[in-house]
N, CA, C and O atoms as a MOPAC input file, in Angstrom:
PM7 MOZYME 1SCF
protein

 N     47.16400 1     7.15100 1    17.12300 1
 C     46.28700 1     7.14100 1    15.97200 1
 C     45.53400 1     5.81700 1    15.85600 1
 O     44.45700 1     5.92700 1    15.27100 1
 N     45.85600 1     4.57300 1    16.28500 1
 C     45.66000 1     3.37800 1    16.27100 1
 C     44.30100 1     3.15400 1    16.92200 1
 O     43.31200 1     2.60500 1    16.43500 1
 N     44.46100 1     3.68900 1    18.11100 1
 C     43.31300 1     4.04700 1    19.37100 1
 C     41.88900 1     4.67000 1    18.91000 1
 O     40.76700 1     4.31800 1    19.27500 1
 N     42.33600 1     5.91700 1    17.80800 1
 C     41.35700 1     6.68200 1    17.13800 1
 C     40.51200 1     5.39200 1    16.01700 1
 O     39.33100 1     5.05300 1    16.09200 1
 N     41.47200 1     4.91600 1    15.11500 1
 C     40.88800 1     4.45900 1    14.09400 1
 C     39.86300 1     2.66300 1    14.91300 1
 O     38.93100 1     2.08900 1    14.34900 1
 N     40.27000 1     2.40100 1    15.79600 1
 C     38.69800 1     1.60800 1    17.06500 1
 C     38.28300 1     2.06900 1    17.28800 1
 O     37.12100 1     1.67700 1    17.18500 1
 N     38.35500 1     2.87700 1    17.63200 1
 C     37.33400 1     3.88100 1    18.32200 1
 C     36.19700 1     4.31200 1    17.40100 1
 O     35.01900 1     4.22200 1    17.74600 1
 N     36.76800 1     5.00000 1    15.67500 1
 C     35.90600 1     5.03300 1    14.98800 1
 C     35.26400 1     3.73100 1    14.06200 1
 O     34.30400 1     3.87700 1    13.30500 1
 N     36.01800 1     2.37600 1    14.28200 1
 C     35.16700 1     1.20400 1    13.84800 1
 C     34.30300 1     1.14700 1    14.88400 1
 O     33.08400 1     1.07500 1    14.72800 1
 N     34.87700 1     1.17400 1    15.98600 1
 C     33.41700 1     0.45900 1    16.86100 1
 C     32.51300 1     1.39200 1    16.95000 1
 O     31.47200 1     0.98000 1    17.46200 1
 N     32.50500 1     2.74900 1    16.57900 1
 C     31.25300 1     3.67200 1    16.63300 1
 C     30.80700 1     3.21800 1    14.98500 1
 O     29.66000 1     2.77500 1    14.93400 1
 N     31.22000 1     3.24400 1    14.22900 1
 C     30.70200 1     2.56900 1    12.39900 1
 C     29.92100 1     0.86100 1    12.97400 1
 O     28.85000 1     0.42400 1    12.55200 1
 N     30.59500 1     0.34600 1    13.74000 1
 C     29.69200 1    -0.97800 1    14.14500 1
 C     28.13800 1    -0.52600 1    14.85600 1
 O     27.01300 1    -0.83100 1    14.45800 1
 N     28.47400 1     0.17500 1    15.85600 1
 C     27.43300 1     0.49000 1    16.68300 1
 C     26.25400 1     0.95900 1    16.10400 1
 O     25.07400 1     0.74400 1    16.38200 1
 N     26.93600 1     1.82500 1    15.01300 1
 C     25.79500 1     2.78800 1    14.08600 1
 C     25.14700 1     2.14800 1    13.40200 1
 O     23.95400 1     2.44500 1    13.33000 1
 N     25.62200 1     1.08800 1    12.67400 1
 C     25.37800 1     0.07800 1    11.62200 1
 C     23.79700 1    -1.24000 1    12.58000 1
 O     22.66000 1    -1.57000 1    12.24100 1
 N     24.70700 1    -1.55100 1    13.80900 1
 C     23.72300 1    -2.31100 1    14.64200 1
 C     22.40900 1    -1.72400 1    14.87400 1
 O     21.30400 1    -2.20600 1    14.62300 1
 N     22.87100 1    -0.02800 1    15.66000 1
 C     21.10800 1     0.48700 1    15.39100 1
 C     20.42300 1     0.77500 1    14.40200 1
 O     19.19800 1     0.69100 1    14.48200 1
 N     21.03800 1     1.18000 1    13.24700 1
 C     20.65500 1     0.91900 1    11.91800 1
 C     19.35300 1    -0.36700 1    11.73800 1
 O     18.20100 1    -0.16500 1    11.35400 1
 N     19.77300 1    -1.27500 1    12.01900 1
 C     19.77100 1    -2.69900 1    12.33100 1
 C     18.45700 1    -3.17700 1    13.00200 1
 O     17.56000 1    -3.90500 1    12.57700 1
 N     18.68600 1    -2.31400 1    14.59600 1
 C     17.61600 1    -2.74800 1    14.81600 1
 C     16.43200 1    -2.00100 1    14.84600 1
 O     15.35100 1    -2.41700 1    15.26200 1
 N     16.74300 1    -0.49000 1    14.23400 1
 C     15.18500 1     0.35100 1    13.90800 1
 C     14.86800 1    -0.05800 1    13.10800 1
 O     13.65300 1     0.13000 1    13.14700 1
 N     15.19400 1    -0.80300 1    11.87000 1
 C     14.56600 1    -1.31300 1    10.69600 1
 C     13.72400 1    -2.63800 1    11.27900 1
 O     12.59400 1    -2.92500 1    10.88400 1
 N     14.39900 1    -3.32600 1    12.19500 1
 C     13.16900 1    -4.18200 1    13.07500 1
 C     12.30900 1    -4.35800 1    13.70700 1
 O     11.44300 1    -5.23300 1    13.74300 1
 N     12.64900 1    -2.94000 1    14.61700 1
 C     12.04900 1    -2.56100 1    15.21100 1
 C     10.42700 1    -1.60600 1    14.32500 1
 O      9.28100 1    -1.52800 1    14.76600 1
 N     10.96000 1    -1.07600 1    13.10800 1
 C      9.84900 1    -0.59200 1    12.63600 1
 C      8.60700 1    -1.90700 1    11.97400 1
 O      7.37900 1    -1.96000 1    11.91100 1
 N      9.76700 1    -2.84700 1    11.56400 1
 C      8.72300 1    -4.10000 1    11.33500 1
 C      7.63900 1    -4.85100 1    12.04100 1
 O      6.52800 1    -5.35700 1    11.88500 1
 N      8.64800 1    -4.62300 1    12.95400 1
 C      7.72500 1    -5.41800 1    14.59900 1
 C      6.36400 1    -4.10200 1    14.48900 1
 O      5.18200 1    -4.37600 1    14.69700 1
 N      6.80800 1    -2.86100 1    14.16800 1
 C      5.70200 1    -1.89700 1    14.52200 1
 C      4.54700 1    -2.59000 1    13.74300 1
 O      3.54200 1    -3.11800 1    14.21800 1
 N      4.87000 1    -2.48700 1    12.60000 1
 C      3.71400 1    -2.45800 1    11.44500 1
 C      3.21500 1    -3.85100 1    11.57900 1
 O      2.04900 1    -4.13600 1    11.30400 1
 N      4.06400 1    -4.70400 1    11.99100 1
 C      3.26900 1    -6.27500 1    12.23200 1
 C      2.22900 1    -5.79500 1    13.42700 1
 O      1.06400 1    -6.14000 1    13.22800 1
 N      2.45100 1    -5.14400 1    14.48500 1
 C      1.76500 1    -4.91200 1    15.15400 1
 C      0.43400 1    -4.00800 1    14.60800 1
 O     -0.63300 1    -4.54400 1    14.31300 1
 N      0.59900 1    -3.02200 1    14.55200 1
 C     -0.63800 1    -2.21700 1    14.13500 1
 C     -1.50400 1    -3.22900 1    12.75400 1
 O     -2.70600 1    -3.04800 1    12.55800 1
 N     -0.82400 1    -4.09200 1    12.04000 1
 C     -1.56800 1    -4.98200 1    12.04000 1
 C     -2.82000 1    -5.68600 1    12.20300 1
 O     -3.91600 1    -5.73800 1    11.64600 1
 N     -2.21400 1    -6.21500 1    13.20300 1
 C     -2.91000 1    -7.35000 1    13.88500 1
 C     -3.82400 1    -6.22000 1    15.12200 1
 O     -4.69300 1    -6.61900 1    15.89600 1
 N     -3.43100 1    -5.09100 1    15.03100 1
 C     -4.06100 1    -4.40400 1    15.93900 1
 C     -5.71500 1    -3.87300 1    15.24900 1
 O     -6.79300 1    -3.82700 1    15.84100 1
 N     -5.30100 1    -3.41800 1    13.38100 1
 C     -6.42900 1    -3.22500 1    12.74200 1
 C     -7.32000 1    -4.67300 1    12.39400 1
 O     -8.45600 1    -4.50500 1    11.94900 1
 N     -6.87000 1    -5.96300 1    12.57100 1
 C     -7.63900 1    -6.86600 1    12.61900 1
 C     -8.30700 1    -7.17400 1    13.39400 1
 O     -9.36200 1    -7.77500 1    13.19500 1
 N     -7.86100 1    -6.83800 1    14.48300 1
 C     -8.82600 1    -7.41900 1    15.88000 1
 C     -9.75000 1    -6.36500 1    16.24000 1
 O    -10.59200 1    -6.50300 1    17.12800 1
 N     -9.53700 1    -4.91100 1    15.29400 1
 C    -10.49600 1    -3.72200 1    15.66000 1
 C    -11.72000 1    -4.15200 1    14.68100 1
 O    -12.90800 1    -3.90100 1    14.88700 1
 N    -11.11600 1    -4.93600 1    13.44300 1
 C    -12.33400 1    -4.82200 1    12.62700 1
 C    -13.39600 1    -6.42000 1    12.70800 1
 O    -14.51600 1    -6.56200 1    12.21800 1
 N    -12.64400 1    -7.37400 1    13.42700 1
 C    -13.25800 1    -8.33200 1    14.15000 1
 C    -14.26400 1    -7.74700 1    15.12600 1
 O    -15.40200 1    -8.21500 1    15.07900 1
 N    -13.97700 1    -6.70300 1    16.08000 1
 C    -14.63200 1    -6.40700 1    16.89400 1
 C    -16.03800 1    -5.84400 1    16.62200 1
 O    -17.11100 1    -6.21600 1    17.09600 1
 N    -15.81100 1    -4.98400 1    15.85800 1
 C    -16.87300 1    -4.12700 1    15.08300 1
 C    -17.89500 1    -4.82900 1    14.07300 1
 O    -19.04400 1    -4.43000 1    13.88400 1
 N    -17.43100 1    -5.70000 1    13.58500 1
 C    -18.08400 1    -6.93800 1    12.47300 1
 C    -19.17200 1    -7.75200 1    13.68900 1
 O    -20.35500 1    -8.03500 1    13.49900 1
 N    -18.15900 1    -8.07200 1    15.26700 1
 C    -19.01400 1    -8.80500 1    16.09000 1
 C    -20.15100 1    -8.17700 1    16.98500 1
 O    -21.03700 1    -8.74600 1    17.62200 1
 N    -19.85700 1    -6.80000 1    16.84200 1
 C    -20.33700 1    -5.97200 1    17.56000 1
 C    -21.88300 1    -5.60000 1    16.58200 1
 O    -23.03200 1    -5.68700 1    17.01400 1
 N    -21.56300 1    -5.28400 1    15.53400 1
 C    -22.34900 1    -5.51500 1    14.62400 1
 C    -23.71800 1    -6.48100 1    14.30100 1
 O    -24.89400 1    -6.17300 1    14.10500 1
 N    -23.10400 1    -7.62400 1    14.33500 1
 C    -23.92300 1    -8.52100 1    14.57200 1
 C    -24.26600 1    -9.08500 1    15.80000 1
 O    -24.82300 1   -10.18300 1    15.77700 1
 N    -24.03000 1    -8.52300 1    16.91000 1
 C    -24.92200 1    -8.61100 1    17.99100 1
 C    -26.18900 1    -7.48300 1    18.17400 1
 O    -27.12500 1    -7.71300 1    18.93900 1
 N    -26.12200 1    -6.62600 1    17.61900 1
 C    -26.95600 1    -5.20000 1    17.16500 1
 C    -27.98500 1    -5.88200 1    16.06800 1
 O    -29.19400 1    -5.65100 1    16.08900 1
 N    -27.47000 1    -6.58900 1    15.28700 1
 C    -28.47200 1    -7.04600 1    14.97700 1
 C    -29.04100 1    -8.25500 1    15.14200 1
 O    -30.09500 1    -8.46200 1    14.54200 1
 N    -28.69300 1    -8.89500 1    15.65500 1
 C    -29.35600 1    -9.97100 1    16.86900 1
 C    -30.59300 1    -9.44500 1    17.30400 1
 O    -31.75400 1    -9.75700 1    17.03600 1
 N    -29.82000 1    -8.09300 1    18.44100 1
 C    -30.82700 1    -7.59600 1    19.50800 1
 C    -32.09900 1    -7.38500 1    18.67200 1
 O    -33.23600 1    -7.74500 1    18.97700 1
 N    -31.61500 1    -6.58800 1    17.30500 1
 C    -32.51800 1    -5.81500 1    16.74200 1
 C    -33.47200 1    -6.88500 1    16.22300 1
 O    -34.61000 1    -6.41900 1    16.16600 1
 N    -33.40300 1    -8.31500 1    15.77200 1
 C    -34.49700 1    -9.46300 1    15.46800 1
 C    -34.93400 1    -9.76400 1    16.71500 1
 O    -36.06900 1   -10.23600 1    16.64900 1
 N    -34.47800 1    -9.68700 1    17.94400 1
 C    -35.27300 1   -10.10600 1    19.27000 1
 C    -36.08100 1    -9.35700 1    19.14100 1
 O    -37.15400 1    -9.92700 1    18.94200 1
 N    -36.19700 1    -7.73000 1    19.15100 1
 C    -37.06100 1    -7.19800 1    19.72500 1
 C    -38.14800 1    -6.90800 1    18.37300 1
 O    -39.00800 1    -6.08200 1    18.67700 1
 N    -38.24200 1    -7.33900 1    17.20800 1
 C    -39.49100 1    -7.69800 1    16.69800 1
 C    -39.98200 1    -8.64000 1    17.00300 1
 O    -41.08400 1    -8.93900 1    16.54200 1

């Protein structure tokens, strides 16, 4: 019985750890998509104003 009741702490540890690290792992997500919607809307802002650059050259 001794054997059983480690057996079921170290599966309550294990569970607890991935617990653990999907909640970090979801953080890391959202930090990411982030910084992923910043650099999309940098792009588009620069993209932007090269369009209209072009568009004062060619008057």
């Amino acid at each position: 019985m001794e054997g059983r009741q480690r057996l079921e702490q170290r599966l309550d540890d294990t569970v607890r750890e991935l617990a653990a690290q999907r909640r970090h792992f979801k953080e890391e997500e959202e930090k990411f998509r982030e910084s992923i919607n910043e650099l999309v809307a940098k792009q588009e802002e620069k993209i932007k104003k090269l369009r209209s650059s072009e568009a004062e050259l060619k008057n």
